[in-house]
C-alpha positions in Angstrom: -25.7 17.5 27.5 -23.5 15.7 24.6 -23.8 12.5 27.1 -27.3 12.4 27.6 -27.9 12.4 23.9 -25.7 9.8 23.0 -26.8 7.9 26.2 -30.5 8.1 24.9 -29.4 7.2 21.2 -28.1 4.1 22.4 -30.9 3.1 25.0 -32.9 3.8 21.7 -30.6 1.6 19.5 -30.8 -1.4 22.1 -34.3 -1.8 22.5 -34.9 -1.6 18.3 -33.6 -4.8 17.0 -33.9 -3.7 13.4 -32.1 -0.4 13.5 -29.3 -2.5 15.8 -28.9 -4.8 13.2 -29.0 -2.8 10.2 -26.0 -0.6 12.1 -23.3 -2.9 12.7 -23.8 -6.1 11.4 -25.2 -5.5 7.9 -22.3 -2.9 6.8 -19.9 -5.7 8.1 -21.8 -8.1 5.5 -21.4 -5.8 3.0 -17.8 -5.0 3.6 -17.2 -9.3 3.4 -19.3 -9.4 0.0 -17.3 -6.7 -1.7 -13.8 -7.5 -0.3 -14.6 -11.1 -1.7 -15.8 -9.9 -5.3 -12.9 -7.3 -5.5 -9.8 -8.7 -3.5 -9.4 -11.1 -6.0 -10.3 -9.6 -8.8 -7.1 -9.6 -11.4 -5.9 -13.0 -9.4 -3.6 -10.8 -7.7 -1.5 -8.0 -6.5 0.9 -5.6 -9.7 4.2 -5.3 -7.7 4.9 -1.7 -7.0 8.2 -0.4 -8.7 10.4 1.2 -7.0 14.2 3.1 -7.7 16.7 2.5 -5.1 19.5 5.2 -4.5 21.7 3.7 -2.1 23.9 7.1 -1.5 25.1 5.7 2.5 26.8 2.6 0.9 26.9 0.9 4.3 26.4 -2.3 5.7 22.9 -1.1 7.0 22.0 1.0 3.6 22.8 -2.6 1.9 20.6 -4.5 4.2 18.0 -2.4 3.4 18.2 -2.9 -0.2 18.3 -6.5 -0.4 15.2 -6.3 2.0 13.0 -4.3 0.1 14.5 -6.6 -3.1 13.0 -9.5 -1.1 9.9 -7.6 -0.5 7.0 -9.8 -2.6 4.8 -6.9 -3.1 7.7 -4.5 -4.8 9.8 -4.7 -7.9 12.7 -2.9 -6.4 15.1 -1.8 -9.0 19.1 -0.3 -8.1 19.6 0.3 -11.9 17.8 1.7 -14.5 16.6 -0.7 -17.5 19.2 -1.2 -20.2 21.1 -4.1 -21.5 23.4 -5.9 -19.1 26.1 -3.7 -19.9 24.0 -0.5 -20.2 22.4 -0.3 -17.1 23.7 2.6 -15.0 22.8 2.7 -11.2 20.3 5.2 -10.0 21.4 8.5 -8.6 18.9 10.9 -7.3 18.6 13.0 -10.3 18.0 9.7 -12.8 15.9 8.1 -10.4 13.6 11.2 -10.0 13.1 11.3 -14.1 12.1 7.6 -14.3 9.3 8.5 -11.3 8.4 11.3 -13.8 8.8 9.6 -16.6 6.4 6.6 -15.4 8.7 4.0 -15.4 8.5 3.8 -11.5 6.0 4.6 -9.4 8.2 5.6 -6.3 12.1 6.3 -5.6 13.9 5.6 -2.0 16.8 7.5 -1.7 
């Protein structure tokens, strides 16, 4: 039953040129006009902040930091703010106040 309506739908869909259009290729035109006038809107991407808590302290834990360091599109942070000398590293407990505080948006423990 399910088949032969969607079966007649599309029979229905091929044979009006209009209604084919205006189903597939004019939402795609609208998706390519508003991804142009709002991808590059602000001229780019904020970096999302993030706390790292590297509890493991192995070589693997380590390679993981200094990836998502790397990572263009984060701001990846092992210590909280502070002067050079100030700046303790995050534990879980500090790392979960600065994601409630605001100061990060997201903490990897």
């Amino acid at each position: 039953m399910i088949l032969s309506i969607v079966r007649a739908g599309f029979m229905n869909l091929r044979r009006d040129r209009g209604a084919l259009t205006l189903s597939f290729i004019v939402p795609i035109a609208f998706f390519s006009i508003f991804a142009g006038i709002f991808g590059s809107r602000g001229g780019g991407m904020n970096p999302v902040q993030v706390a790292i808590v590297d509890e493991d302290q192995s070589a693997v834990s380590r390679r993981l930091v200094e990836a998502l360091q790397n990572e263009g599109g984060l701001r990846a942070a092992t210590a909280a703010k502070g002067g050079p000398t100030t700046a303790a590293p995050y534990d879980s407990r500090s790392a979960e106040a600065a994601v409630r505080a605001g100061d990060v948006s997201v903490a990897v423990l």
